[in-house]
C-alpha positions in Angstrom: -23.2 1.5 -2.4 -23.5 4.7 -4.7 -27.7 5.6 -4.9 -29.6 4.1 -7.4 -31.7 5.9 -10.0 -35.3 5.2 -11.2 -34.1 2.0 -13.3 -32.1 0.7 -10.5 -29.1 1.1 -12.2 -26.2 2.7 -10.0 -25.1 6.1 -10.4 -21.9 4.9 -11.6 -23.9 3.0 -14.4 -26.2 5.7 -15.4 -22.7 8.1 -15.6 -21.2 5.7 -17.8 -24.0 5.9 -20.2 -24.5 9.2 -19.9 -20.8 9.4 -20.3 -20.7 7.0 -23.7 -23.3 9.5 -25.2 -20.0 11.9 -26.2 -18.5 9.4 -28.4 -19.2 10.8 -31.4 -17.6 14.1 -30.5 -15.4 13.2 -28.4 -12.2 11.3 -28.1 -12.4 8.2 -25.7 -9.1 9.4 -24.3 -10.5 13.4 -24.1 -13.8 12.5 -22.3 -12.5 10.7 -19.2 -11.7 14.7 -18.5 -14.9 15.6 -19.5 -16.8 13.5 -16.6 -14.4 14.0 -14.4 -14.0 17.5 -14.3 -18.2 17.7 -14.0 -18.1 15.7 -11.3 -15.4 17.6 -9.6 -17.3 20.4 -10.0 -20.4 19.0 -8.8 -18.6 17.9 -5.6 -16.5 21.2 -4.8 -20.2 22.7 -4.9 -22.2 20.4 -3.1 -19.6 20.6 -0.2 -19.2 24.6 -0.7 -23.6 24.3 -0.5 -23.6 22.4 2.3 -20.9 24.3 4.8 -22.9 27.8 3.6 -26.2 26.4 4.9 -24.3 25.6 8.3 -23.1 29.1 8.8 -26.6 30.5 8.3 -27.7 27.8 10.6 -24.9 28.9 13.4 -25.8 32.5 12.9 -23.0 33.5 10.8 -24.6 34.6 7.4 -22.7 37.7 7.0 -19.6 35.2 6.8 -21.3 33.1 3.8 -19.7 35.1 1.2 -16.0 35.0 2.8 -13.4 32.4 1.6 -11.3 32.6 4.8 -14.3 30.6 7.0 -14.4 28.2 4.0 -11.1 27.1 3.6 -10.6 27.2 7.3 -12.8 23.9 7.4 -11.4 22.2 4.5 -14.2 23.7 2.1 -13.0 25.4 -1.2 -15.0 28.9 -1.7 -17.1 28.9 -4.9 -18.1 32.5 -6.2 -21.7 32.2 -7.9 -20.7 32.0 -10.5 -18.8 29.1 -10.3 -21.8 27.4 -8.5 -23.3 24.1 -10.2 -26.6 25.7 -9.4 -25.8 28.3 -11.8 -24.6 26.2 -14.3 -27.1 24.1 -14.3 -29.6 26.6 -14.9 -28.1 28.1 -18.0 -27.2 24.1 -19.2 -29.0 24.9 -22.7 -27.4 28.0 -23.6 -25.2 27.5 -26.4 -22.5 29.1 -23.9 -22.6 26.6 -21.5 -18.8 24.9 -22.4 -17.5 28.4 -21.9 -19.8 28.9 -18.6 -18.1 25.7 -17.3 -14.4 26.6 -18.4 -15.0 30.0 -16.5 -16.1 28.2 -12.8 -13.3 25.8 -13.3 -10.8 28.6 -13.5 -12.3 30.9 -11.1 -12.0 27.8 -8.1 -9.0 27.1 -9.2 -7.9 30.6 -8.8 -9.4 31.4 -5.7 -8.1 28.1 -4.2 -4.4 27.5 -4.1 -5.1 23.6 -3.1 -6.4 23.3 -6.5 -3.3 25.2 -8.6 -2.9 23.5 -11.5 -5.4 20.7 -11.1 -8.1 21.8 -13.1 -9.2 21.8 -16.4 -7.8 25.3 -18.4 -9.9 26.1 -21.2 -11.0 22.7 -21.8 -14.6 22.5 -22.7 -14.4 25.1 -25.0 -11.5 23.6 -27.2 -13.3 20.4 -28.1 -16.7 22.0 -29.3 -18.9 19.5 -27.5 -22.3 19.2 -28.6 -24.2 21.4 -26.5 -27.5 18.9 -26.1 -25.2 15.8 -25.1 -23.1 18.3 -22.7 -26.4 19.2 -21.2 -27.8 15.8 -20.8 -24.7 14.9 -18.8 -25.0 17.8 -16.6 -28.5 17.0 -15.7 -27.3 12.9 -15.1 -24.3 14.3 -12.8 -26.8 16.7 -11.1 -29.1 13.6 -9.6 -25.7 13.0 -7.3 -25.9 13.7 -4.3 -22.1 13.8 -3.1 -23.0 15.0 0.6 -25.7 12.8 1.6 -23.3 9.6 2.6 -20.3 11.0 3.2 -19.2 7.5 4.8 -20.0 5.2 1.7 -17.9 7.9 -0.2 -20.3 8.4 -3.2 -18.0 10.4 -5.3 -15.0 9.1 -4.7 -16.4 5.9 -6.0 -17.5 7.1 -8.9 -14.5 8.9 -9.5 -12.3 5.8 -9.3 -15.8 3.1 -11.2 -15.0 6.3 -14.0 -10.9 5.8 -13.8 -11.3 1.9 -13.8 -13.8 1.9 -17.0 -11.7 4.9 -18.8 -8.8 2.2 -18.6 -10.7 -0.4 -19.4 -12.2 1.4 -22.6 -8.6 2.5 -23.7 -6.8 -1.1 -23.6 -3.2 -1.3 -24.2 -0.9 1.0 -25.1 -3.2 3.8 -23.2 -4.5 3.4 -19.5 -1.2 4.1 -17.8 -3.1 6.7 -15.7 -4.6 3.3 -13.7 -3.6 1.3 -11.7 -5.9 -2.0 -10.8 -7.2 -1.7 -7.7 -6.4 -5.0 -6.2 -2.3 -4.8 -7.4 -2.9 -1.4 -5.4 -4.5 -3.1 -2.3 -1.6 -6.4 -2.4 0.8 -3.4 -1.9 -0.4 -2.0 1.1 -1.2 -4.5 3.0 2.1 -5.9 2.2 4.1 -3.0 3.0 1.7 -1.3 5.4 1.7 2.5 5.2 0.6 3.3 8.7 2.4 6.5 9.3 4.9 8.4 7.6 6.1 10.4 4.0 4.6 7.9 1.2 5.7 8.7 -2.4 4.8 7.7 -5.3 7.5 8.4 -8.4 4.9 7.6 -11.8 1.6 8.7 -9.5 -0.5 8.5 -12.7 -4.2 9.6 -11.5 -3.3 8.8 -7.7 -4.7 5.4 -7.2 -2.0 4.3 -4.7 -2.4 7.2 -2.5 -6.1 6.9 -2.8 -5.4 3.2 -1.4 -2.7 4.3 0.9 -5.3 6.3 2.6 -8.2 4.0 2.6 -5.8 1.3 4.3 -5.0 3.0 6.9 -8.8 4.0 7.8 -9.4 0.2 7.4 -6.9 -0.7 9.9 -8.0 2.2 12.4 -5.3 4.6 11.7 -5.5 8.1 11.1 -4.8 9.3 7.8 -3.3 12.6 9.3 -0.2 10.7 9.7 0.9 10.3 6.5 1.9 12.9 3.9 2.0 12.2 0.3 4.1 13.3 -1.9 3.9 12.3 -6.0 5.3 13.0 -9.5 3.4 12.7 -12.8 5.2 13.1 -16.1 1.4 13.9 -18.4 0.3 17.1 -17.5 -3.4 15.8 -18.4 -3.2 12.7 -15.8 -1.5 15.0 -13.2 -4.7 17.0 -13.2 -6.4 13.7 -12.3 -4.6 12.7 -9.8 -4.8 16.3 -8.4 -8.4 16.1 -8.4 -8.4 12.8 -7.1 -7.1 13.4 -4.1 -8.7 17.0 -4.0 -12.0 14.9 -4.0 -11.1 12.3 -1.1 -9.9 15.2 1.2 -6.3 13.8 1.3 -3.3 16.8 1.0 -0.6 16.0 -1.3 2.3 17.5 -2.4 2.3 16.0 -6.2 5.4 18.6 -6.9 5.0 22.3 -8.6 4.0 21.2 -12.3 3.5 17.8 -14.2 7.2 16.7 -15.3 10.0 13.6 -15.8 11.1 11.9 -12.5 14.1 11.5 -14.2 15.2 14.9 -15.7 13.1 17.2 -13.9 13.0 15.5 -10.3 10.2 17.5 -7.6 11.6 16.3 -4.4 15.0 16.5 -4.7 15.7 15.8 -1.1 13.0 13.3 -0.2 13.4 10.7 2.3 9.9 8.5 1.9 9.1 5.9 4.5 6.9 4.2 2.0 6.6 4.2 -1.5 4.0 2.3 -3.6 4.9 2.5 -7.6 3.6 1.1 -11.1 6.4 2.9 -13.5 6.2 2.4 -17.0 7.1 -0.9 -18.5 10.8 -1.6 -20.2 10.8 2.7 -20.7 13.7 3.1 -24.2 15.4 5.7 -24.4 14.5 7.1 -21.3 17.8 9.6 -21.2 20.1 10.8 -23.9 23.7 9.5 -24.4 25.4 11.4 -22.1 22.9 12.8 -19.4 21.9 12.1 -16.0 25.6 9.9 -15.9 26.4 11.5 -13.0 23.1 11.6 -11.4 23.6 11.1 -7.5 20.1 8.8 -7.8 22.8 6.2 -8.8 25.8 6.9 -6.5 27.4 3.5 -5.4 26.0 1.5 -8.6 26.7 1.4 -12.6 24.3 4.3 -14.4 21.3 2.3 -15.9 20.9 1.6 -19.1 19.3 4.2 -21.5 17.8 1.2 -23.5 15.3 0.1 -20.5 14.4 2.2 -17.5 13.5 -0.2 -15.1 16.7 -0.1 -13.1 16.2 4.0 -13.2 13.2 3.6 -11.7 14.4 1.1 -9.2 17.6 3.4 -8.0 15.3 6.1 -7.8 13.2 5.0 -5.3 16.1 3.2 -3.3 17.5 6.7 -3.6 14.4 8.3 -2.1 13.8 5.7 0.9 14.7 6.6 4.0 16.5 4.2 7.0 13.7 2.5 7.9 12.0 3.2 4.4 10.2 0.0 2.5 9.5 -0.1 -1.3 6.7 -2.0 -2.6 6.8 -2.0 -7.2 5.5 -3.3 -10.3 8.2 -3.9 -12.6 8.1 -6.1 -16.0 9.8 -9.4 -15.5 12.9 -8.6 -17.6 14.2 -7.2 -15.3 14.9 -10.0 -12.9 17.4 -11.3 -15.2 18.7 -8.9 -17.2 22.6 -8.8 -18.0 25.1 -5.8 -18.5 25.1 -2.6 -16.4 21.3 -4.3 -14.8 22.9 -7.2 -13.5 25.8 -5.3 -12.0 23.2 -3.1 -10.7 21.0 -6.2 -9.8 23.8 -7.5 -7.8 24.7 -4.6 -5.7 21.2 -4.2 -4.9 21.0 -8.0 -3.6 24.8 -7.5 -2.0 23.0 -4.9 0.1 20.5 -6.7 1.9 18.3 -4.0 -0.1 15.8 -6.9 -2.2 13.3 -8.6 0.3 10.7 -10.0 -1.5 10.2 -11.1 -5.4 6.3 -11.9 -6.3 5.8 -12.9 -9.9 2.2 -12.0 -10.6 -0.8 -13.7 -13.0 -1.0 -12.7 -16.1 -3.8 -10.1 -17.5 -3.7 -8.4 -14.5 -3.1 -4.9 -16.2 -5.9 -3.3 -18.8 -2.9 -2.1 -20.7 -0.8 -5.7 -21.3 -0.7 -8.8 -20.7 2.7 -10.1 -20.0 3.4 -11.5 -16.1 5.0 -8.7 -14.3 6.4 -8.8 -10.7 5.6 -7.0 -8.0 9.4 -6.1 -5.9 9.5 -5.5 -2.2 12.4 -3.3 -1.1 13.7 -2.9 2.6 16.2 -0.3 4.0 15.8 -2.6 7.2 16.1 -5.8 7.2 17.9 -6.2 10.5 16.0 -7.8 13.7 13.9 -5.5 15.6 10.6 -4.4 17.3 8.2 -2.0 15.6 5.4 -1.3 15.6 2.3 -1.2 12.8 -0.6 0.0 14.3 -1.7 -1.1 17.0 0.6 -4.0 17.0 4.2 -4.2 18.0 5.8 -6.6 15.7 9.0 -8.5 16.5 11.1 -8.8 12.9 13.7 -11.1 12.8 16.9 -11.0 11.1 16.5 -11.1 7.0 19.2 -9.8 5.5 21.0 -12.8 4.1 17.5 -14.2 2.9 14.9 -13.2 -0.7 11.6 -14.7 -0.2 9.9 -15.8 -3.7 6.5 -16.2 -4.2 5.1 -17.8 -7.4 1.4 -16.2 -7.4 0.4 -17.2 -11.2 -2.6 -19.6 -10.3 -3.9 -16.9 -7.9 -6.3 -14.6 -8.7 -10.3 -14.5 -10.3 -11.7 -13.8 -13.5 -12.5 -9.8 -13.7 -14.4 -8.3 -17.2 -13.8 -11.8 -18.9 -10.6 -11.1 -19.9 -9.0 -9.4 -16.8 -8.0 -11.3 -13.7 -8.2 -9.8 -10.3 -6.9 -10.6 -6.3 -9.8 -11.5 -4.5 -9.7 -10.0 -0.7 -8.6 -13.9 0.4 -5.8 -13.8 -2.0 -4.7 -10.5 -0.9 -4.8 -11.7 2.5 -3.0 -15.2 2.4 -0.1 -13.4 0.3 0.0 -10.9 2.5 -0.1 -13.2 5.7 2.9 -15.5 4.2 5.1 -12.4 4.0 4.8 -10.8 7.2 4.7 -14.3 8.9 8.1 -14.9 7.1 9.1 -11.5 8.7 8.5 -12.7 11.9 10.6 -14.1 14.9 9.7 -18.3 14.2 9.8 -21.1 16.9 12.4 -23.3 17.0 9.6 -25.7 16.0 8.9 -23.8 12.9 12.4 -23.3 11.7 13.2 -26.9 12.5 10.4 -28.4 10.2 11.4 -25.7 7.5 14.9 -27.4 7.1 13.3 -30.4 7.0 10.7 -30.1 4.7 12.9 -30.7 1.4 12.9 -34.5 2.5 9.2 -34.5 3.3 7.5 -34.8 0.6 4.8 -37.6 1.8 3.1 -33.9 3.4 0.6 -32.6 0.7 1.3 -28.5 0.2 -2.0 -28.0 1.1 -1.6 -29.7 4.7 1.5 -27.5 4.7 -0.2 -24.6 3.7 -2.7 -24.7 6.2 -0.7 -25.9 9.0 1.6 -22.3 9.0 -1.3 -20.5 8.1 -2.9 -21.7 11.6 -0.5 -21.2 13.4 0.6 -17.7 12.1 4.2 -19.3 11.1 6.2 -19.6 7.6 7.0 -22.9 5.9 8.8 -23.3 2.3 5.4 -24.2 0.4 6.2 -26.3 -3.3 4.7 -23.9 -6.3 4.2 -21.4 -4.0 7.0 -19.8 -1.7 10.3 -20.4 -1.0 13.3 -18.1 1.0 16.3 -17.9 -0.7 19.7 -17.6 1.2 22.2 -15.8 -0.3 24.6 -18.4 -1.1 21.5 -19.8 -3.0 20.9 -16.5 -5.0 24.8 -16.8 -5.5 24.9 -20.1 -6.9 21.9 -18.7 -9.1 24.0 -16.1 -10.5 21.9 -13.2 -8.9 18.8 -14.1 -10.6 15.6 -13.3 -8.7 13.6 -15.6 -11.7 11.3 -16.8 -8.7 10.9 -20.1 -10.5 14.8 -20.9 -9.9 13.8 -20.9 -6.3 10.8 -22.3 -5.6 9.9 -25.9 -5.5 7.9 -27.3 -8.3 6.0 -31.0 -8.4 7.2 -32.9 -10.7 3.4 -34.8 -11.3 4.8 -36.7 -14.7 6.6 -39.4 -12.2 3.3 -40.7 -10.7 2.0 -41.0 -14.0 1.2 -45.2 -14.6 2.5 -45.4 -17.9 0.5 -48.1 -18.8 -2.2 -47.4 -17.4 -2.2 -43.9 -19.6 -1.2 -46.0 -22.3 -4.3 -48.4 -22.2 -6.7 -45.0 -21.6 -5.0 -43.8 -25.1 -5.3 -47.2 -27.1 -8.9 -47.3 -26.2 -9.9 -43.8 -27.0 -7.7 -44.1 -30.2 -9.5 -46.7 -31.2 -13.1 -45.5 -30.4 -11.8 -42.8 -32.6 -11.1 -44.7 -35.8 -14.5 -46.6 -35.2 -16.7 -43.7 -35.6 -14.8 -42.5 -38.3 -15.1 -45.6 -40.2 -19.1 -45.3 -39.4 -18.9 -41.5 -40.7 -17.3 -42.4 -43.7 -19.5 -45.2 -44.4 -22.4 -43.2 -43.9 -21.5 -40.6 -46.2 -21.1 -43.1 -49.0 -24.4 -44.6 -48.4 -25.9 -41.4 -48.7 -23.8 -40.6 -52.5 -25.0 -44.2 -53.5 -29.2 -43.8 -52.7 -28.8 -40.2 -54.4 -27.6 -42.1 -57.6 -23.8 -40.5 -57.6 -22.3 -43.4 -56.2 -18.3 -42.7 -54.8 -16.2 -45.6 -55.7 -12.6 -45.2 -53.9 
């Protein structure tokens, strides 16, 4: 837990207020940079404060003032300067936005980690009120970023302050955030132990984050992975570049904020994971005539300059490598779409690329609330050993099966109008998929193509009978694995609900039973309306203004 003021309110909390304060002079979209940058700033110098003291302590202080014993341990070098103990004594001056601009651009300058992620100029631009500014520098100065370095104070603040900006901007802003729970779902599906993991539409680096935190979850060791990212807004690719800057995780995020499509920063990237939330049904996303020749398409029809989605999808199949496993958000158009997407759609299945479809609840996203589906990709879907973790895992053979999961009744209420994965939900998804992965018994697979002609078994009995005994089972409303002579018959959809088997609950309706129910409510109905009415003309008469009908 983040430390909690005099009021008891959380540090995140008080920020936020502190934070709301800039309204009036500030853009809701402009001040998310505002905090953010501060409390950058306040972290770079707590951790730059706290490495100094522990070369006076190891007898070093003629070293204190020399970047290279700094950077050696991870540290970025502060000149005074660019200190927040200097900043916050001169907080009143009427200078301070320009004080702030200049320690942002020295530590940027003096630390090529940090090129490009910084603020430039930014404080001074927007003419901020200099007694709100100061009032937020004294709030962000109460933090403490060192003093629990394993409850990771900052970083949670950064991402409550990420969550809340989304929240704040609603749709049509926000992209920069993805929920944290969609994030979570995708890792532990996919499971990005070790490896390259890229992220094509990184936004403010909330899967890497993730990525990162999985894998310390699970034991691993986060020096394994390398992360490489693209971001199209130059604003939210500062973000994400501060984001990570914050967690201590190195990232290649590409040399400048640009277009996947037309300006592509790792040309020659092979991922072994990649996590992605690309824009929604993108129009017009290439001219006429341009990227036709692309080699991000070679082997399938270009995609349509009227919706990106299948873009987005051949770039990442483009970028995976042998072994390499995709885990998306797309909108649900696109498991059905016709033209050059279904030709595209086709190939994909034809492939043994498509591995998993999961149709998500709806208001998942702060920025719409359409269903969207969540796409699992595999380069691998063959039968082998390999391991995750600790663990080696024994896949079986998948290639000529889709598994569909209908996950629309999942999910909690989240900010009254949001809905969230619990940790339960994010585990029994999870647990279906990999144990569908898995070598079954002959048991298992035996009861699985008999189930369609079992349907005195309740689900939930099914449910929990493959949950216990780590197996899959097709479960009605819930999952089902598609062959490909199925999908064929289907026309190449991958609309889960063509799949998956749904309870028909209208046949063990007693029709006149419900009848009776209706005739007796229906007529307890009329009878207090007939008292209303007779009321009400009671009351006309006594007053002298009798109704006659």
């Amino acid at each position: 837990m983040a430390k909690k003021n005099g009021n008891d309110k959380s540090i995140e909390v008080t920020l936020w207020d502190a934070a709301n304060k800039l309204r009036g002079s500030v853009e809701s979209a402009e001040y998310k940079h505002v905090v953010l940058g501060l409390i950058f700033l306040k972290f770079a110098s707590d951790k730059f404060e706290e490495h100094r003291a522990k070369l006076i302590a190891d007898g070093k202080e003629k070293y204190i003032e020399m970047a290279d014993f700094y950077n050696m341990s991870n540290v970025f070098f502060l000149e005074e300067t660019s200190r927040w103990s200097y900043l916050i004594k001169k907080s009143k001056q009427n200078d301070i936005a320009l004080l702030i601009d200049t320690a942002l651009h020295t530590i940027e300058k003096n630390n090529k980690a940090l090129k490009g992620a910084l603020p430039d100029n930014y404080f001074s631009r927007l003419g901020l009120d200099v007694t709100k500014l100061a009032s937020l520098l004294d709030t962000i100065n109460d933090i403490d970023t060192t003093k629990d370095p394993k409850h990771d104070v900052v970083g949670k603040v950064y991402e409550y302050f990420l969550s809340k900006f989304a929240l704040a901007e609603g749709k049509g802003k926000g992209e920069f955030y993805t929920p944290k729970s969609i994030v979570n779902l995708i890792a532990e599906m996919i499971e990005p132990y070790k490896g390259i993991i890229y992220d094509p539409a990184c936004g403010s680096g909330g899967m890497f984050v993730q990525s990162v935190k999985f894998i310390e979850a699970h034991h691993g060791n986060k020096k394994e992975v390398s992360i490489y990212g693209q971001e199209y807004t130059n604003t939210t690719y500062k973000l994400a570049k501060m984001n990570l800057a914050i967690r201590g995780i190195s990232g290649n995020l590409g040399e400048k904020a640009a277009n996947t499509f037309l300006d592509d920063q790792h040309k020659d990237l092979k991922a072994d994971f990649i996590m992605a939330n690309p824009p929604f049904n993108q129009k017009d996303w290439r001219g006429e005539n341009e990227l036709i020749d692309d080699p991000r398409w070679r082997g399938y029809d270009v995609p349509p300059k009227s919706n990106a989605n299948y873009g987005w999808i051949l770039n990442m199949v483009s970028k995976l490598s042998d072994n390499g496993v995709a885990g998306f958000i797309l909108a649900n158009g696109a498991l059905s779409g016709g033209g050059e997407e279904y030709k595209i759609r086709r190939k994909l299945i034809e492939n043994h690329l498509v591995e998993a479809i999961l149709v998500l609840p709806r208001n998942l996203f702060y920025t719409t609330d359409i269903s969207v589906t969540l796409w699992i990709v595999n380069k691998n879907k063959r039968a082998q050993a390999k391991q995750i973790g600790d663990e080696i895992r024994q896949y079986r053979d998948r290639e000529n099966e889709i598994l569909f999961m209908d996950l629309r009744q999942m999910g909690e209420p989240f900010e009254k109008k949001y809905t969230q994965f619990s940790e339960t939900d994010i585990q029994k998804i999870a647990g279906t998929y990999h144990a569908w992965q898995s070598v079954r018994s002959v048991e298992t697979r035996h009861a699985t193509s008999l189930q369609q002609t079992r349907h005195d078994i309740s689900v939930q009995t099914r449910h929990a009978t493959s949950l216990q005994k780590n197996e899959y089972a097709n479960i009605p409303e819930y999952c089902y694995s598609a062959t490909m002579d199925e999908i064929a018959k289907k026309d190449y959809s991958l609309v889960p609900s063509k799949y998956i088997e749904f309870v028909n609950r209208d046949e063990n309706i007693d029709f006149d039973e419900k009848m009776q129910t209706l005739q007796k409510e229906f007529a307890d109905l009329l009878k207090a309306e007939a008292q209303s009415k007779n009321d009400l003309l009671t009351v006309f008469k006594e007053l002298g203004y009798e109704v006659k009908l």
